[in-house]
ZABA-711936 format. One record per residue: z, y, x of N, C-alpha, C in turn; residue in one letter. Coordinates in steps of 0.001 Angstrom, whole numbers, plus 500000, padded with zeros to 6 digits. Each point is the difference from the previous one (the first is absolute). Layout:
ZYXZYXZYXA...
***
This chain:
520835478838484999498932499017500123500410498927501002X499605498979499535500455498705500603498944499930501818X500523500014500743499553499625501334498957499569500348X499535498704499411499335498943499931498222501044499379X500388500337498801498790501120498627499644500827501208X500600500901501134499370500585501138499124499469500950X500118498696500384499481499276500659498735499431499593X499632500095499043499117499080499217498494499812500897X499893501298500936498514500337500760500598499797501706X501245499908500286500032500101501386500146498551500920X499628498834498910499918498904500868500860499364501478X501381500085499843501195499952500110499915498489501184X500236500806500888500136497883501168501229499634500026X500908500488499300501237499538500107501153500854499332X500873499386499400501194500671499210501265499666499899X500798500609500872501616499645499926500663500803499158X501000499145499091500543500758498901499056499557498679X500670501211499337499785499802498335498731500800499605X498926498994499697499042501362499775499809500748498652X501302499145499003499707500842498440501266501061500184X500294500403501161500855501363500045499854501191499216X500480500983499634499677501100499245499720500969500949X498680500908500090500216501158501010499489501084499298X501058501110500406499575501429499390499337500583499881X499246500112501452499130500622501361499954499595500527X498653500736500789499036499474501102500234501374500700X500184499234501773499975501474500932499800499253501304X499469500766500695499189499545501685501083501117500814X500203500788498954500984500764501389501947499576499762X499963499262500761501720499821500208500898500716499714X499935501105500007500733501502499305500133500426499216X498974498878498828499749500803498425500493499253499338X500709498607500650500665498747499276500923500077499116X499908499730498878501343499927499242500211498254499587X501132500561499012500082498208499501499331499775499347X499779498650500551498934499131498900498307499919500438X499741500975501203498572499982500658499864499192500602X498221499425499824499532499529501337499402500877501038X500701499282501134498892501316501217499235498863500610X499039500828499866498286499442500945500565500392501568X500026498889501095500053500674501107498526499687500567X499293501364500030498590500357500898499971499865501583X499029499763500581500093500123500908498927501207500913X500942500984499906499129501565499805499322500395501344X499025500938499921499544500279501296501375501211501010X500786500086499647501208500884500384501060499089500137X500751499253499025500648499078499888499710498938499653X501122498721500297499973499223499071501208499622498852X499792499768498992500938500178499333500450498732499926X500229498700500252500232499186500392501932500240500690X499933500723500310501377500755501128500764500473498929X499436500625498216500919500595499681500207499199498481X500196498473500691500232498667498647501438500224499373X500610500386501452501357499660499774500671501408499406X499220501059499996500035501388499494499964500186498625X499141499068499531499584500146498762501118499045499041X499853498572500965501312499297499298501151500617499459X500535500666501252500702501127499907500094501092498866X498997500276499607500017500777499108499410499837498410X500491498727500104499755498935498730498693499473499245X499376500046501411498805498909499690500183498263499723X499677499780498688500096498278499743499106499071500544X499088500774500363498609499435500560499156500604501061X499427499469500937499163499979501187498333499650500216X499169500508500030499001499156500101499458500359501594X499981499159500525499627500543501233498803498714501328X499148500641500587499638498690501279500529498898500281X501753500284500488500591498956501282501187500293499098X500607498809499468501130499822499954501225500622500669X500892500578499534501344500587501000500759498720500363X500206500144501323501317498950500536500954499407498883X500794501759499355501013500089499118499438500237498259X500445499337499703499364499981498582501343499859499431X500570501109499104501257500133499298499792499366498644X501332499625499727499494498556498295499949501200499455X499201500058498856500237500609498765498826500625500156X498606500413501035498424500519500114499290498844500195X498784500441499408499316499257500010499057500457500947X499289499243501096499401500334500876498709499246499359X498759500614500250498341499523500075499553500089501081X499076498984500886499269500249500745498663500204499818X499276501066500466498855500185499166498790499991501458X498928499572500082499007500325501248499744501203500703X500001501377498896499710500890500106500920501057498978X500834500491500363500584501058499419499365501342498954X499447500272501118498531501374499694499386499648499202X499503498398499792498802499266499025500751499912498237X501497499674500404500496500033498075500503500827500122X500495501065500382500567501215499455499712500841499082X498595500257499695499377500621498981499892499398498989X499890498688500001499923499084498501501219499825499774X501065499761500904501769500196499623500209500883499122X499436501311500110500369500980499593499065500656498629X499013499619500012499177499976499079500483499131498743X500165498557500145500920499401499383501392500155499440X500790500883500669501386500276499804499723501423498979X499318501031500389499678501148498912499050499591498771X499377498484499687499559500079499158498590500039499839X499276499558501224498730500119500412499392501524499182X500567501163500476499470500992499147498541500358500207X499459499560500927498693500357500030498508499125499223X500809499074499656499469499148498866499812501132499186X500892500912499458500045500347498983499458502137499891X499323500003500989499408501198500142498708499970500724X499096500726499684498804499604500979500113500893501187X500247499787501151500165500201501325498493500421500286X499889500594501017499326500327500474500116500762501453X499735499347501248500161499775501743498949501057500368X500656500885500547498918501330501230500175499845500915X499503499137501132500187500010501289498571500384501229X500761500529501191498705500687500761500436500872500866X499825501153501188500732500355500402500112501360499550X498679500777499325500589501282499616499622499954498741X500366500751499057499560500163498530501196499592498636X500480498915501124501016499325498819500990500404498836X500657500806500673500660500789499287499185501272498519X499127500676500582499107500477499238499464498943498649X499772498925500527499255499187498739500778499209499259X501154500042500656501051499026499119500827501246498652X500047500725500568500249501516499877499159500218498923X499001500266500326498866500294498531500019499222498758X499959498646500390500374498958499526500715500025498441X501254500495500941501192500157499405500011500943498717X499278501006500510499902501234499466499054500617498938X499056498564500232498682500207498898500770498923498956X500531498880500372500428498838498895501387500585498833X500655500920500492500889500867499627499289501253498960X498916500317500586498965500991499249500137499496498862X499055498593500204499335499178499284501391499332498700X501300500381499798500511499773499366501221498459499919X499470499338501559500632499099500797501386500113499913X500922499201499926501195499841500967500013500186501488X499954500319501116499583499237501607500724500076500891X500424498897500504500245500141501530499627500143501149X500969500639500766499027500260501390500918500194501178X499264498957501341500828499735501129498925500732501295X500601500838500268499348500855501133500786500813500846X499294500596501683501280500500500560500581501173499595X498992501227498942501008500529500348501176500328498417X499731498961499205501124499872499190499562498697498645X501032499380499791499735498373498727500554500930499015X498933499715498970500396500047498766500220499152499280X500567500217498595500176498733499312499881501160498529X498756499460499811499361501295498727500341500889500721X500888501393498915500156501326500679501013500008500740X501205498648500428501099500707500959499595499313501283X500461501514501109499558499796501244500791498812500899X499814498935501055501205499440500318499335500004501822X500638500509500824500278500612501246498997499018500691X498892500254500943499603498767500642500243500213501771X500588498991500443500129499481501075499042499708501182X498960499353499256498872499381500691499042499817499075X498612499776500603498963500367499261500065498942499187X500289498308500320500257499008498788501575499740500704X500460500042498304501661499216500658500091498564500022X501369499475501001499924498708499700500587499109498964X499369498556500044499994499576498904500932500146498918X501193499912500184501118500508499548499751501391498880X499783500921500800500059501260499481498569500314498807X499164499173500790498611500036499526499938499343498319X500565498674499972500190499290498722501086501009499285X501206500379500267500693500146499132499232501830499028X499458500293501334499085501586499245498783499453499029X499499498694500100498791499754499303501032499512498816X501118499237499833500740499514499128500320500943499094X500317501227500875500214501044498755499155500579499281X499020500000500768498635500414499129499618499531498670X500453498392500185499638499304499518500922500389498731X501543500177499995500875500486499338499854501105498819X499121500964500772499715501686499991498607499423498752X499570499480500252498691499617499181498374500419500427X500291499714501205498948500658500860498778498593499871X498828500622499437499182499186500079498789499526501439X499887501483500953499642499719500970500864500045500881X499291499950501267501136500205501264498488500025501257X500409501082501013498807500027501209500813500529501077X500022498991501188500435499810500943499386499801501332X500673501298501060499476500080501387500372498473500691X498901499026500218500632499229501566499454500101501008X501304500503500783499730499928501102499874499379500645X499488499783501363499369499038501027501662499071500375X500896501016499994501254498884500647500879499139498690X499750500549499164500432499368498799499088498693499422X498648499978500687499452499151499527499967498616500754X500275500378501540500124499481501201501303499396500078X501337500667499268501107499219499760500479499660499056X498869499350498544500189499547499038500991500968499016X500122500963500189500440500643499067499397500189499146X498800499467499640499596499916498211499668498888499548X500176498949500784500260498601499681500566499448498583X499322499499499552500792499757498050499257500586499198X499101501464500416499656500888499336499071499466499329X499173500394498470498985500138499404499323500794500071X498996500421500615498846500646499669498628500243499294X500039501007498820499107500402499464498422500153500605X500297500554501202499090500526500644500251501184501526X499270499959500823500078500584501412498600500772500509X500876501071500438499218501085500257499674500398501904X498572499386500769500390500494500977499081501349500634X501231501071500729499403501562500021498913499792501357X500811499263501390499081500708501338501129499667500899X499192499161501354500567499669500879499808500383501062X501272500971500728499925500690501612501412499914501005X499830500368500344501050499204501588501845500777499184X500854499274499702500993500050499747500919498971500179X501350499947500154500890499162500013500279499063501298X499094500371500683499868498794500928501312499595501169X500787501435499648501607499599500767500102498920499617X499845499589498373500596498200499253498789498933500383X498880500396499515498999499176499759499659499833501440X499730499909501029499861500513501183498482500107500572X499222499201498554498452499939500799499594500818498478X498846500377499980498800500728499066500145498770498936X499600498780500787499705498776499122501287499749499330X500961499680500605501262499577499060500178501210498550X499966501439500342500024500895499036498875499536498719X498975500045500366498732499916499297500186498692498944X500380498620500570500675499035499497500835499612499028X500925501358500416501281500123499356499228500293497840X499858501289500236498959500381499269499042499176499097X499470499349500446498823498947499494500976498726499466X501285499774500267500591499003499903500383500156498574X500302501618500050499901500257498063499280499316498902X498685500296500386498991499764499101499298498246500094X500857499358501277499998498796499491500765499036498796X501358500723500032500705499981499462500023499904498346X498754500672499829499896500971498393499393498540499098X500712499867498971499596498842499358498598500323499227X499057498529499441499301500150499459499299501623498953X500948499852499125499814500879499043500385501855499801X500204500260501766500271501089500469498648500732500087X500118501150500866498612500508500646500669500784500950X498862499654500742500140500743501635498839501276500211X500189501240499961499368500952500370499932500330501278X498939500623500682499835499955501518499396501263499912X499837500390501445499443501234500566498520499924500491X498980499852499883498700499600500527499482500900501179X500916500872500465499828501227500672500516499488501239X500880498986499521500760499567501319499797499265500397X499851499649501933499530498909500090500406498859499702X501656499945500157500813499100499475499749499409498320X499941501257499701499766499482498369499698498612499274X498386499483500515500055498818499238500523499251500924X500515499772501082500954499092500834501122499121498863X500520501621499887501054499718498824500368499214498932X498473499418499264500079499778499122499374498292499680X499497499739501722498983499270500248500642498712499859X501156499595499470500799499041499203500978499939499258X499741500735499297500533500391498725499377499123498800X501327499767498952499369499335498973500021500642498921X500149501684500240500612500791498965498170500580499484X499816500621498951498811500926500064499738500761500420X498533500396501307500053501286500779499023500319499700X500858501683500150498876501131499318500227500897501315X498896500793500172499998500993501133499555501562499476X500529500510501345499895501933499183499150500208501467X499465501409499501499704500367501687499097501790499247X500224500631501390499337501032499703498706500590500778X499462498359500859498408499711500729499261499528499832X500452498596499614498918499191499846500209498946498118X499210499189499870499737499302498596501654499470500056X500286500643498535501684499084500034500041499937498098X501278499478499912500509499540498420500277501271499555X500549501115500646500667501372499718499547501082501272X498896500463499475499590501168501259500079501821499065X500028500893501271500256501304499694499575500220501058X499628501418500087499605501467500779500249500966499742X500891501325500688500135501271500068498688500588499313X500115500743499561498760501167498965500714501193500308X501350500579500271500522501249500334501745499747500422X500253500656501226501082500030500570500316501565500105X501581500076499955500778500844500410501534499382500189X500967501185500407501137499600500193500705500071498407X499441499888499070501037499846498971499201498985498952X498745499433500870499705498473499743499135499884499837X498837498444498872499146499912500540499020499994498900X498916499766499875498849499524498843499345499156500851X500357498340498741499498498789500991498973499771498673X499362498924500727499246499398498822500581497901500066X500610500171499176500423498612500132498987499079499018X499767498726500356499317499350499088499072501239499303X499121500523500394498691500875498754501251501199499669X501095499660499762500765501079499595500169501404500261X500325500785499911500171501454500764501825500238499551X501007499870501479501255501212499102500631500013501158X500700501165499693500474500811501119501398499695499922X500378499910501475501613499503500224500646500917500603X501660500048500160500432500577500982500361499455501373X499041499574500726500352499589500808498800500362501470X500295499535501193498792500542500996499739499072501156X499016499563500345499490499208500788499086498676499546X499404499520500743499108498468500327501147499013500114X501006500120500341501063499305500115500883499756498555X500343501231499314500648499938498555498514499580499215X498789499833499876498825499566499140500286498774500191X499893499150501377500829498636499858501051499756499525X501171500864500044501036499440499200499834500009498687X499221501066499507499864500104498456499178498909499106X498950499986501103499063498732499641500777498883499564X500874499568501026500872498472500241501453500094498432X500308501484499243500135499984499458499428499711498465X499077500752499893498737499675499070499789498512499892X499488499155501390500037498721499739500803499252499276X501242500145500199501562499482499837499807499924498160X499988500994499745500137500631498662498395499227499279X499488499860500659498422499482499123500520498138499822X500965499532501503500227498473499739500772500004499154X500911501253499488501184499690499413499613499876498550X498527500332499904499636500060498296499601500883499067X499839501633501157500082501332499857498683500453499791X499350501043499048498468500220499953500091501449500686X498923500131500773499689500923501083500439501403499626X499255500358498798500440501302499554501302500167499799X501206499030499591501166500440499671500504500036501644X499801499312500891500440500118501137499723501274500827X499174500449499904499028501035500808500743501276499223X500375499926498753500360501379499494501390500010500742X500797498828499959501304499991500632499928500294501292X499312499348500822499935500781501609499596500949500050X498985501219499013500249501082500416501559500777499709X501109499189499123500842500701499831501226500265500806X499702498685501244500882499559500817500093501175500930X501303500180500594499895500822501082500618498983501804X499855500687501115500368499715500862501247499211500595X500198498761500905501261499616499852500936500986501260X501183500084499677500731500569501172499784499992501274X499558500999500725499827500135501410498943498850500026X498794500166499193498665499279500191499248500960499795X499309500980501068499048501112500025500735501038499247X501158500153500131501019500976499283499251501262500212X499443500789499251499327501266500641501336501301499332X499682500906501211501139501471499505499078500917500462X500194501346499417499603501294500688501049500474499991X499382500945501624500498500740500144499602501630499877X500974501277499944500150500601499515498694501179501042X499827498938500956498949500917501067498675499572499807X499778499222499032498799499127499523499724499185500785X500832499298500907499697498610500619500471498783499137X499278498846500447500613498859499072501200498905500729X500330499226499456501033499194500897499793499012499009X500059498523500652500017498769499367500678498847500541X501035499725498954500714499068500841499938498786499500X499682498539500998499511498860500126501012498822500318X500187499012499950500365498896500754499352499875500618X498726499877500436498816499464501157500996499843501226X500278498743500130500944499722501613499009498999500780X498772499671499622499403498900500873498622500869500297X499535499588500623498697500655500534499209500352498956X499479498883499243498876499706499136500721500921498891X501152499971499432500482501452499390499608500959500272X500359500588501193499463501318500619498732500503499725X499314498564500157498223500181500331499861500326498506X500625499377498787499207500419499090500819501411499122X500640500577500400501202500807499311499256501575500899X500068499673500954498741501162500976498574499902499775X499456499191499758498851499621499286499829500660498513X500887499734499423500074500498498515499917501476499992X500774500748500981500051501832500504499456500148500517X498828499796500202498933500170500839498813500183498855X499551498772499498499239499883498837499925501199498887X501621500298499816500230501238499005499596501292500502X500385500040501457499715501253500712498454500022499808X499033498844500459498496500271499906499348500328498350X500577499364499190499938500192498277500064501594499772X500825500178500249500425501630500061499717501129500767X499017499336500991499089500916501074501127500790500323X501194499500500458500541500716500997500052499837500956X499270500691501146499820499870501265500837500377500809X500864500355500227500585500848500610501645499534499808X500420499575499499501198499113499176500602498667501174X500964500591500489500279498830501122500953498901499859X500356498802500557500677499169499453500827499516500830X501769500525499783501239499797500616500422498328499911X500408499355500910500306498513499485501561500234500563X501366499595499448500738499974500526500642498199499725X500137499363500868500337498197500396500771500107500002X500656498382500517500823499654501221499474498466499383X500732498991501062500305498519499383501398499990500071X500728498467498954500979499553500061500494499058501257X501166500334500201500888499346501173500065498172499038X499854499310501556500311498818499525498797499204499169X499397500497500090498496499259499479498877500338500386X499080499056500069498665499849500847499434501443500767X500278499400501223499676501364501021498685500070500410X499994498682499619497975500478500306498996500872499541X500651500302498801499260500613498866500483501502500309X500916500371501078500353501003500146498911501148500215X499509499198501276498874501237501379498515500121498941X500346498681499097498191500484498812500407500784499061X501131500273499943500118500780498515500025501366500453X500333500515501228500336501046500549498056500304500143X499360499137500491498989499918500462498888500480498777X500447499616498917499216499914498889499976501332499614X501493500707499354500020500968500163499685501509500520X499929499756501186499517500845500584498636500170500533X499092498708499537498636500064500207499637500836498378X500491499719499055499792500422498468500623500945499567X500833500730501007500811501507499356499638501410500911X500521501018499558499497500925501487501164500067500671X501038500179499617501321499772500811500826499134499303X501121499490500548500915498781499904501185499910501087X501026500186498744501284500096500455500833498614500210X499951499359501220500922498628499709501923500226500049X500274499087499002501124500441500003501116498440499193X501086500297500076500757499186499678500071499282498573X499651498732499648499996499416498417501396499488499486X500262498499500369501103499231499652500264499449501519X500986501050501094499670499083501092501101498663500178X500176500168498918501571498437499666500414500208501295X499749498916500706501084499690501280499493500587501265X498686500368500146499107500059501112500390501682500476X499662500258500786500266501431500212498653501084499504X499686501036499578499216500822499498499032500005500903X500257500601501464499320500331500479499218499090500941X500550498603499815499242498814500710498648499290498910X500277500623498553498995499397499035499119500931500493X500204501616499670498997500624500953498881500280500840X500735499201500851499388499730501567499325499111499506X500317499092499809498812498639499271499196500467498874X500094500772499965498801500762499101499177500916500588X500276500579500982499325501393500986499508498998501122X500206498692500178499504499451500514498687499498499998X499224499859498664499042499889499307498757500830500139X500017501418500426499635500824500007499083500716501217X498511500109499479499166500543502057500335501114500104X500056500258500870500103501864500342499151500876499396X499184499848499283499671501155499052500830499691498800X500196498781499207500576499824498873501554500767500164X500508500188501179501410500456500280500148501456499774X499085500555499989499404501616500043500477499817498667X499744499501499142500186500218498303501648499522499849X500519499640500878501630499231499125500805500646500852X501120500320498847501232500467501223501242499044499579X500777499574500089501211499470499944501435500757499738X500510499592498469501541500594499390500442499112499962X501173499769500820500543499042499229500958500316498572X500814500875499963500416500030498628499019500450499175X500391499253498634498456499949498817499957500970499332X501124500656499413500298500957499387499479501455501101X499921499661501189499502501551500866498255499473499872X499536499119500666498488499239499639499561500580498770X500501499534498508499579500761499042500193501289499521X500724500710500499500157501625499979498816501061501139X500024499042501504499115499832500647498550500422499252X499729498776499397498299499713499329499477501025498942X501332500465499380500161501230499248499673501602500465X500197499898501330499715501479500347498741499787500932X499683498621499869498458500214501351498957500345498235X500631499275498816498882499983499198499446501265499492X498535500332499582499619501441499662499676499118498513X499251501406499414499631499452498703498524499411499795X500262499071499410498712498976499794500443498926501051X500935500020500676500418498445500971500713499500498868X500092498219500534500565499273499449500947499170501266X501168499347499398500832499657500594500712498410499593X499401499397500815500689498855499282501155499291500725X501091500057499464501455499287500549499822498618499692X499874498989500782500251498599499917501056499084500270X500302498792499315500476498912500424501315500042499435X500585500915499710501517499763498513499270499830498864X499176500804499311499382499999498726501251500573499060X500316498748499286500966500159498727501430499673500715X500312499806501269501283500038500391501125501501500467X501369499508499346500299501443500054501154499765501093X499514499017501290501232500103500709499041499714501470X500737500067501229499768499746501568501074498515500021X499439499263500340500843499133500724500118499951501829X501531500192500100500045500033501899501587499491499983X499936499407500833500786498642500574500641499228498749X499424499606498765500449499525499313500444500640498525X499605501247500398500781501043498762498497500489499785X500680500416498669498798500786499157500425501181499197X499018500899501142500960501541499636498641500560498909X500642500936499033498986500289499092498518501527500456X499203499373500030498652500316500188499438499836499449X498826501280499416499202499894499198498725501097500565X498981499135499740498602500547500897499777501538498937X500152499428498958499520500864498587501095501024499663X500674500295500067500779500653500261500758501024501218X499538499493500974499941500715501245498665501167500204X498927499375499026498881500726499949500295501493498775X501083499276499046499756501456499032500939500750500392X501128499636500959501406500646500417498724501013500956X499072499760500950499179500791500407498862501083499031X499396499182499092499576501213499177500754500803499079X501191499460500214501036501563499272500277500666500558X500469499725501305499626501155500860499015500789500803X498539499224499407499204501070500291499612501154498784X500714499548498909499982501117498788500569501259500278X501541499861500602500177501243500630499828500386501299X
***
């Protein structure tokens, strides 16, 4: 593709060289250069890539698009100066694969917990439903049925177009996609088309990047400004944020909620741990799934599926057929009749509703007597504030609580810890003891539990590794739990 056919959206202040060049590829990282690419140099919150022009030249880039001109400009590239790097990169690239999202109806889940679950369902009911579909989420992209490894909860633009391109290839008629707050914040879906956007619930996350409540919250809402005319924007009415969200938008908004007057409301009629009987819309059907928290996600699914053109009953028979996503309320027994459930919940407002949800079941089931193990930690290297409340949360909502080591990347174990036991009054301390290795913590929670306790391991979910100083050694929450109930068989 000719140089120039990429450019068509990035409004260009200047161009040295040839702009009807031929280029192969598009790449932002200097390392992935071959001949015949253009590299985008970003100007990243880690780096700037600006430093690695002459890297890429190097490695047979014909073309540049970048801020500031280089001193050295070698004959034979074509250099662009562009205002904003971050601002055409996504339409660069959108353009260069073929604008594939023109050509699938997309559909955006963003929020801080739920996402994955509803993009997930999504996926999984439109596939039911006899669909082609794609799907970009953390803990794996599909493209129809083959799996393709995910990195990050949205990839960048680069990676992002060329997976929707194949979709597009594959014959995938939908596609439903997690964005996240930093992907949206650094134009990594810039170019994109959207069908329509889904938002779950807004609580204190990210703020190592975002650094205020407001910038996060922003980030978020910046989505659903985004969403063209003939989209629709679904919201949470539960949340306070919710109609914030939507409160300039030109897309169509519809709202869910499971309190007050909304477009898509439901209520629990019967809970247990192997799921629920809601009444959706007048409806009655039973899911596998558990909590006030998954009724919103299911709801926000239901919605999705009603904009997409879907009549209630065919939808409703499909979500009862759906099951649970990976390490989302993962429930196991064990062999002593205690339960164990393993979660992602890494932010407070997780906690609150994932302990909330085992609680509810415990009162459904008039078990009184049934106690509730929480085993934590937080991640190294990101928002420490959220540390001393999550510890805090926990242990106001469990009877005991084990803090213990998550992803401590670079930070040391036992200093996330401390910033978590920090949180805590002297009676709340009576209930928590401190492991740091996770694998003793959850073997730990295993022998305090009797039968009729429940145990919930948080904050890996569906991850099967520890990250510490950079490495990622293999760990698995769910698996550490049955390596323990096999050996309580003999």
């Amino acid at each position: 593709m000719k140089l120039e056919e990429v450019l068509l959206r990035a409004k260009p202040e200047e161009i040295a060289g040839d702009p009807g060049v031929e280029i192969s590829g598009v790449q932002i990282d200097s390392r992935l250069v071959k001949q015949g690419d253009l590299f985008v140099a970003e100007r990243g919150t880690q780096v700037d890539g600006h430093k690695f022009i002459p890297a890429a030249i190097a490695g047979g880039a014909v073309a540049v698009v970048c801020e500031e001109m280089p001193a050295e400009r070698p004959e034979g590239v074509t250099f662009v100066r562009v205002k904003s790097s971050e601002d055409v990169v996504g339409s660069i690239c959108t353009l260069f694969y073929g604008d594939p999202s023109a050509h699938l109806t997309l559909v955006g889940v963003t929020g801080t917990n739920g996402k994955t679950t509803i993009a997930t369902l999504l996926y999984n009911m439109f596939r039911e439903m006899g669909f082609k579909c794609g799907l970009c989420s953390t803990v794996c992209n599909y493209i129809d049925d083959e799996p393709v490894p995910a990195h990050q909860t949205t990839p960048d633009p680069v990676t992002l177009n060329s997976l929707l391109a194949r979709m597009v290839e594959k014959g995938c008629k939908y596609a439903f996609m997690e964005c996240s707050s930093h992907s949206i914040a650094q134009k990594r879906i810039g170019g994109l088309t959207f069908a329509g956007g889904i938002f779950t619930n807004l609580t204190r996350d990210h703020l190592d990047y975002h650094k205020t409540f407001e910038n996060y919250r922003d980030a978020k809402k910046a989505f659903f400004d985004m969403l063209p005319r003939k989209a629709f924007a679904i919201t949470n009415a539960d949340d306070k944020n919710g109609l914030y969200m939507v409160q300039n938008t030109a897309a169509t908004v519809r709202t869910y909620s499971t309190r007050s007057m909304a477009d898509y409301r439901a209520r629990i009629l019967e809970m247990s741990f192997e799921g629920m009987l809601l009444d959706i819309d007048g409806h009655e059907v039973s899911v596998q799934f558990v909590g006030k928290f998954n009724v919103s996600n299911l709801l926000a699914v239901y919605g999705a599926a009603r904009m997409l053109g879907h009549e209630p009953l065919e939808i409703l028979t499909i979500l009862s057929k759906l099951h649970h996503v990976a390490g989302r309320f993962e429930t196991l027994r064990s062999p002593r009749g205690y339960t164990a459930i393993v979660d992602y919940a890494h932010t407070p407002d997780a906690l609150i509703n994932v302990l909330g949800a085992i609680r509810e079941v415990l009162k459904e089931s008039k078990n009184t007597t049934g106690q509730v193990i929480t085993v934590c930690g937080a991640g190294g290297n990101r928002d420490k504030g959220k540390r001393p409340i999550m510890a805090r949360e926990a242990a106001t909502r469990s009877d005991r609580v084990i803090i213990t080591s998550d992803n401590p990347r670079f930070e040391k174990p036992e200093d996330i810890i401390a910033d978590m036991l920090a949180g805590l009054t002297p009676a709340l301390k009576r209930r928590v003891i401190a492991i740091t290795d996770r694998r003793e913590a959850i073997k730990t929670a295993c022998m305090m539990a009797r039968k009729g306790d429940v145990i919930l391991v948080a904050g890996k979910g569906h991850e099967d590794y520890q990250e510490v100083k950079g490495v990622k050694h293999h760990f698995d929450d769910r698996e550490e739990l049955r390596n323990v109930f096999s050996s309580e068989q003999h």
